[in-house]
Biopython code that builds the backbone (N, CA, C, O; Angstrom):
import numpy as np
from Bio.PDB.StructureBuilder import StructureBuilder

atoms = [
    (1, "UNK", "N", (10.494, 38.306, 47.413)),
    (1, "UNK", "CA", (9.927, 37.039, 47.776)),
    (1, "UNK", "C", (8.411, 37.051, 47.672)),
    (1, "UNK", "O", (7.814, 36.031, 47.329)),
    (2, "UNK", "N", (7.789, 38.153, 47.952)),
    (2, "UNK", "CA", (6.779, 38.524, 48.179)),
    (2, "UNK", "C", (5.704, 37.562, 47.202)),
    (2, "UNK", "O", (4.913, 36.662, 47.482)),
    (3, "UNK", "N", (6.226, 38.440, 45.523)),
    (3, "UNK", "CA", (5.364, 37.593, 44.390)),
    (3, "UNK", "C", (5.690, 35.849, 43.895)),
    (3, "UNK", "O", (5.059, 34.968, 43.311)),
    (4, "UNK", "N", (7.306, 36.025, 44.638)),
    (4, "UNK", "CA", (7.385, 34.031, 44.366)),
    (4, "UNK", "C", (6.569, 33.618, 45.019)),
    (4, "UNK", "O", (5.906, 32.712, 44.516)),
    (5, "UNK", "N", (6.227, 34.045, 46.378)),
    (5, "UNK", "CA", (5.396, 32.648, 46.802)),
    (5, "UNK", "C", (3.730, 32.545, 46.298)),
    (5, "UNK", "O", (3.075, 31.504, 46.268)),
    (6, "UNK", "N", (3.307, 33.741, 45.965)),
    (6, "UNK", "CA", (2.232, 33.305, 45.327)),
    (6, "UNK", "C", (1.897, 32.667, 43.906)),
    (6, "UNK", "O", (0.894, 32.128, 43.438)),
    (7, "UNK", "N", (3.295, 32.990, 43.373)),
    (7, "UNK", "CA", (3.264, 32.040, 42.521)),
    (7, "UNK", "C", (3.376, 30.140, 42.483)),
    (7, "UNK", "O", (3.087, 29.324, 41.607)),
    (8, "UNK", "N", (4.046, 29.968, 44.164)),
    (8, "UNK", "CA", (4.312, 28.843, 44.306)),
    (8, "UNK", "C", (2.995, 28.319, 44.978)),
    (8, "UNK", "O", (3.222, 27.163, 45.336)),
    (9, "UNK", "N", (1.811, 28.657, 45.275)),
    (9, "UNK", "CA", (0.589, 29.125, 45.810)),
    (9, "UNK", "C", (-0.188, 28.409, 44.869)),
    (9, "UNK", "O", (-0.964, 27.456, 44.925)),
    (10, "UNK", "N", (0.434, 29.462, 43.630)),
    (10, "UNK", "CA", (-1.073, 29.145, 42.453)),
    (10, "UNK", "C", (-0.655, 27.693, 41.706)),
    (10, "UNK", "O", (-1.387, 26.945, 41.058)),
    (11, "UNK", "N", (0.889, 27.543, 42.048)),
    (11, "UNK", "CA", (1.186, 25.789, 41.632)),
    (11, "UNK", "C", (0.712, 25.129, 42.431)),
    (11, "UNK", "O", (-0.106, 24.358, 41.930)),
    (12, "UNK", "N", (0.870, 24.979, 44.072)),
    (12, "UNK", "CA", (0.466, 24.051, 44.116)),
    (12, "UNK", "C", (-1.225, 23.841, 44.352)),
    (12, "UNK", "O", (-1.613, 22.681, 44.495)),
    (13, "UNK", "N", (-2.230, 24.953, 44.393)),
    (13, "UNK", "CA", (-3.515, 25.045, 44.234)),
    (13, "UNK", "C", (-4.311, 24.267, 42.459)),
    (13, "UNK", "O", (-5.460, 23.915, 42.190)),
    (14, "UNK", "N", (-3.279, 24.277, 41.791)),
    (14, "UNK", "CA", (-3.271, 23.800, 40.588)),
    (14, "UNK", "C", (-3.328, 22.515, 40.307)),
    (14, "UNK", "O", (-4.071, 22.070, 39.432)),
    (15, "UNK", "N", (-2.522, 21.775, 41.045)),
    (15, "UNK", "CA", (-1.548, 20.430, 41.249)),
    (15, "UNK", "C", (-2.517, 19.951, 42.124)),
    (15, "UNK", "O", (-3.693, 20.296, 42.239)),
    (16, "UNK", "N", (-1.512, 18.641, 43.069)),
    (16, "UNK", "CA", (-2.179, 17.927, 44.041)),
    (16, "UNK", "C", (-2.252, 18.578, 45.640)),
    (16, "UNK", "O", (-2.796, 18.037, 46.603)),
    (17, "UNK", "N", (-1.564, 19.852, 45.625)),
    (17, "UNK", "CA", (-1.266, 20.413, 46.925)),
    (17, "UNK", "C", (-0.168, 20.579, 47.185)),
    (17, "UNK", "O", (0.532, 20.744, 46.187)),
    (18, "UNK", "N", (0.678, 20.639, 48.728)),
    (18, "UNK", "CA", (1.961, 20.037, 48.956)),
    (18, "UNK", "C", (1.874, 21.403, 50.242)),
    (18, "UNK", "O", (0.967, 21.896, 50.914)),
    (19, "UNK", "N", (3.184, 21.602, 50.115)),
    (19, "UNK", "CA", (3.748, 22.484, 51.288)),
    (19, "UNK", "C", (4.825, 23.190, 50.882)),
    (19, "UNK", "O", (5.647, 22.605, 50.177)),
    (20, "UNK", "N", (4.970, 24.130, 51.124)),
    (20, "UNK", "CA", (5.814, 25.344, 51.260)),
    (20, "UNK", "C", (6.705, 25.813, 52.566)),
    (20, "UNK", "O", (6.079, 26.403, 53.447)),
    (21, "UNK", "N", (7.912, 25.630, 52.734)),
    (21, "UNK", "CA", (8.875, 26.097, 54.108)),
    (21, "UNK", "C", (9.343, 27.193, 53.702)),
    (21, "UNK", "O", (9.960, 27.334, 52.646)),
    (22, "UNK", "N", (8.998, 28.383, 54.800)),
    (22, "UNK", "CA", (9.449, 29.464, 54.356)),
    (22, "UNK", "C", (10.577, 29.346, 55.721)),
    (22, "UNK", "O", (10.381, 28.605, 56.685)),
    (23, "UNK", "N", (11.518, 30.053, 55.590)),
    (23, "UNK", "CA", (12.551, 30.220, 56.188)),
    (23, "UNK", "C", (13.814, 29.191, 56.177)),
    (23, "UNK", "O", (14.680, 29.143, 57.050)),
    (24, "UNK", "N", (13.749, 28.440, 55.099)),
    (24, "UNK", "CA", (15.151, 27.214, 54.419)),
    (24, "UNK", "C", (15.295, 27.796, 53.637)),
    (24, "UNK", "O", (14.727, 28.667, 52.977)),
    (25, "UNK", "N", (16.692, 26.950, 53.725)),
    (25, "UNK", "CA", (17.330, 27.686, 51.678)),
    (25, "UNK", "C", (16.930, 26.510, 50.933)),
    (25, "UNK", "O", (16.126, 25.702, 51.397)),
    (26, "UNK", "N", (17.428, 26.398, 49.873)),
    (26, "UNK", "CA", (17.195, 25.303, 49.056)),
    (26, "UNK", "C", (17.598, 23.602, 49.038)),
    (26, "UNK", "O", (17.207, 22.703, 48.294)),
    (27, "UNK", "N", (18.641, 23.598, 50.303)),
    (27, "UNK", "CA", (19.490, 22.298, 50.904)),
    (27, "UNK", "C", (18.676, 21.910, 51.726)),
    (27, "UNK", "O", (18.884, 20.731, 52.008)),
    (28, "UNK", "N", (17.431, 22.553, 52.507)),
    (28, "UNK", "CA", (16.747, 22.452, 53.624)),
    (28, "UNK", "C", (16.998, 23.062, 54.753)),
    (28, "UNK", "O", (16.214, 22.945, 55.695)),
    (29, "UNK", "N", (17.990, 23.718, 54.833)),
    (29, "UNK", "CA", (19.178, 23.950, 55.913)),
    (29, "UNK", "C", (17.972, 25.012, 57.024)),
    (29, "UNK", "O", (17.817, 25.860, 56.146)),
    (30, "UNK", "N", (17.374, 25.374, 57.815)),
    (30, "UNK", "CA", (16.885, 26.636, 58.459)),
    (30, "UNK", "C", (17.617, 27.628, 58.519)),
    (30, "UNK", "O", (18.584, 27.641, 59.280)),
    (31, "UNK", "N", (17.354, 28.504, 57.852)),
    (31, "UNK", "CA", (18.286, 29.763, 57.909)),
    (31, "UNK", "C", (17.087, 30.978, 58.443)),
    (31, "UNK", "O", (17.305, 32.190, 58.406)),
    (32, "UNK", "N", (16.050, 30.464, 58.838)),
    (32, "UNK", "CA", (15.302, 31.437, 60.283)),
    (32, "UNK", "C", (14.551, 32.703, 59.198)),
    (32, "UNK", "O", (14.352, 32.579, 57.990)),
    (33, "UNK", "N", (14.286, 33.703, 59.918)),
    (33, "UNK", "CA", (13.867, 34.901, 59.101)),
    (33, "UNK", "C", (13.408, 35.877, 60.392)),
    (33, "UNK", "O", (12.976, 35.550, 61.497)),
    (34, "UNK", "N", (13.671, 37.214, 59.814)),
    (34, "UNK", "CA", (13.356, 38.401, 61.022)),
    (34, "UNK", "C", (11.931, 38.682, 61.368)),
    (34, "UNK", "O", (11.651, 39.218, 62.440)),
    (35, "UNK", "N", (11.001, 38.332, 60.477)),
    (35, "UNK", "CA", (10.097, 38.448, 60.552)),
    (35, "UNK", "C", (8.659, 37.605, 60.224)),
    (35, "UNK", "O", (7.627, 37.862, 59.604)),
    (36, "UNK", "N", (9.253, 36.295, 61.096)),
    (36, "UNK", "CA", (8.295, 35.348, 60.903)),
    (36, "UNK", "C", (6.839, 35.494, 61.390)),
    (36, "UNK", "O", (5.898, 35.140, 60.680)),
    (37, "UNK", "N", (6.684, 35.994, 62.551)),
    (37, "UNK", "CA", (5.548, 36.533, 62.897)),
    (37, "UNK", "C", (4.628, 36.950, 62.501)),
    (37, "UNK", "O", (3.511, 36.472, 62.698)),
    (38, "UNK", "N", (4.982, 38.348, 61.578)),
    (38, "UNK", "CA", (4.406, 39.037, 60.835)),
    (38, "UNK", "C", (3.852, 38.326, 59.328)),
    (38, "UNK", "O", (2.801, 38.688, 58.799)),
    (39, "UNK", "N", (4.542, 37.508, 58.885)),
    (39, "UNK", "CA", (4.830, 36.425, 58.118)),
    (39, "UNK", "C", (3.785, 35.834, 57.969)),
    (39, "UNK", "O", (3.181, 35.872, 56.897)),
    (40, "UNK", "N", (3.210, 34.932, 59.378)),
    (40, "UNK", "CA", (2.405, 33.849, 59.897)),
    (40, "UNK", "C", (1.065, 34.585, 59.457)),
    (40, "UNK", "O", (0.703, 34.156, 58.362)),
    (41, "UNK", "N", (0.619, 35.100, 59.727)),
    (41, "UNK", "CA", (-0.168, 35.957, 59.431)),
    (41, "UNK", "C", (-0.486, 37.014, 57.866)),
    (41, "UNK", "O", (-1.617, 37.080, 57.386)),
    (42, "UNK", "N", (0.543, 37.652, 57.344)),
    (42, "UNK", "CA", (0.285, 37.951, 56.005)),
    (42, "UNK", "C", (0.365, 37.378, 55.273)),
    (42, "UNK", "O", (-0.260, 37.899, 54.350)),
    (43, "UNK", "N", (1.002, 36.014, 54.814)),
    (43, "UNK", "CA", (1.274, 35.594, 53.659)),
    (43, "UNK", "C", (-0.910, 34.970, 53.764)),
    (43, "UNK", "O", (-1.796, 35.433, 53.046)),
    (44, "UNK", "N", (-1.039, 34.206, 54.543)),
    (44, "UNK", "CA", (-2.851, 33.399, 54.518)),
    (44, "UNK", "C", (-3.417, 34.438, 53.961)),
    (44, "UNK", "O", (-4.195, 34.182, 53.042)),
    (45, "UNK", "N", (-3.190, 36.021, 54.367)),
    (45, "UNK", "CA", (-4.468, 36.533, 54.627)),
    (45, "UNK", "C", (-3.933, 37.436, 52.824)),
    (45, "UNK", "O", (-4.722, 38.120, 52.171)),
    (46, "UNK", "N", (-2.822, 37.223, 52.513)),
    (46, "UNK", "CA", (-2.392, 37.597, 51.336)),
    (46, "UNK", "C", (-3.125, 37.137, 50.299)),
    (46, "UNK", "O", (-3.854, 37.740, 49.511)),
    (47, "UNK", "N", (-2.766, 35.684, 50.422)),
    (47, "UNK", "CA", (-3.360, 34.546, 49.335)),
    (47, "UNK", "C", (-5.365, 34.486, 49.800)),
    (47, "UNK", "O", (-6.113, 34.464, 48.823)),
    (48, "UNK", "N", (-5.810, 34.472, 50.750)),
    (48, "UNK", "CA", (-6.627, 34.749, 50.650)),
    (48, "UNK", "C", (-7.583, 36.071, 49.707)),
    (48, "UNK", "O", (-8.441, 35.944, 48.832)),
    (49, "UNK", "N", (-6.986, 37.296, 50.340)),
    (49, "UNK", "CA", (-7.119, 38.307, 48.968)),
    (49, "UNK", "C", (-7.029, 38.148, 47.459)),
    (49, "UNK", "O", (-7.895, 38.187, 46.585)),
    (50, "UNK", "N", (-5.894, 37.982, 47.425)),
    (50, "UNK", "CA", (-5.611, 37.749, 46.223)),
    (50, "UNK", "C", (-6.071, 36.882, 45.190)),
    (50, "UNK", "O", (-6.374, 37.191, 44.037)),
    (51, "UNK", "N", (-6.092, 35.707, 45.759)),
    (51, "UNK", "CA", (-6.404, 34.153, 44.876)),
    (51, "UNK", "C", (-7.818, 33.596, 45.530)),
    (51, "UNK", "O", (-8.085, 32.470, 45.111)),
    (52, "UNK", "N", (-8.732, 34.106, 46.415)),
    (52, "UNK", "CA", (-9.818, 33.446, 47.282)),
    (52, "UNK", "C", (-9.652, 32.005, 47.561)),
    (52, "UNK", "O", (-10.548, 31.161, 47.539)),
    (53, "UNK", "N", (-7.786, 31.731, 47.956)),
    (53, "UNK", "CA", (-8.631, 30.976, 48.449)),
    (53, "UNK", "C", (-7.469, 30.706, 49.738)),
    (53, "UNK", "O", (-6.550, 31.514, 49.872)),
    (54, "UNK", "N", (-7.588, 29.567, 50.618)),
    (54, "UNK", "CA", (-7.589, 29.567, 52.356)),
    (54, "UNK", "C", (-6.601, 28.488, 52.193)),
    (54, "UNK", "O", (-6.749, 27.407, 51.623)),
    (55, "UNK", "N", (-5.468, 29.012, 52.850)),
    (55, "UNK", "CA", (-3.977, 28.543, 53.186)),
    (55, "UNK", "C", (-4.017, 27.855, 54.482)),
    (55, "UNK", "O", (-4.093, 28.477, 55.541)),
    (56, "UNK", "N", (-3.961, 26.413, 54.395)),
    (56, "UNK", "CA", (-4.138, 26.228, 55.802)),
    (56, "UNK", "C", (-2.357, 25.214, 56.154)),
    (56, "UNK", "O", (-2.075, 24.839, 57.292)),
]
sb = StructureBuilder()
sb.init_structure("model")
sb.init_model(0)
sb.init_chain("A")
sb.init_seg("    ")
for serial, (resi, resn, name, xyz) in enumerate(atoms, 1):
    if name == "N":
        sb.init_residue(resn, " ", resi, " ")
    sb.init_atom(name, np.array(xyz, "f"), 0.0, 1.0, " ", f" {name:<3s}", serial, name[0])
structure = sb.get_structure()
């Protein structure tokens, strides 16, 4: 999952913006995750590294 979402990152930084739900499947359904926490926190500071720029 790790490299999809920065790829879904650099679309919508590309585009007009939008939003990203991490923890749905593709129906919308919440199917949760073990490690959202940790989550909340690495993916910003990920895309920050990586791409400079600020996930809000």
């Amino acid at each position: 999952m790790e490299g999809d979402y920065l790829k879904w990152v650099s679309g919508f930084a590309n585009a007009q913006g939008g939003k990203i739900y991490i923890g749905c499947d593709d129906n919308g359904n919440v199917i949760g995750l073990s490690n959202s926490k940790k989550l909340l926190v690495d993916i910003p500071n990920k895309i920050k590294d990586t791409m400079g720029i600020v996930a809000q």
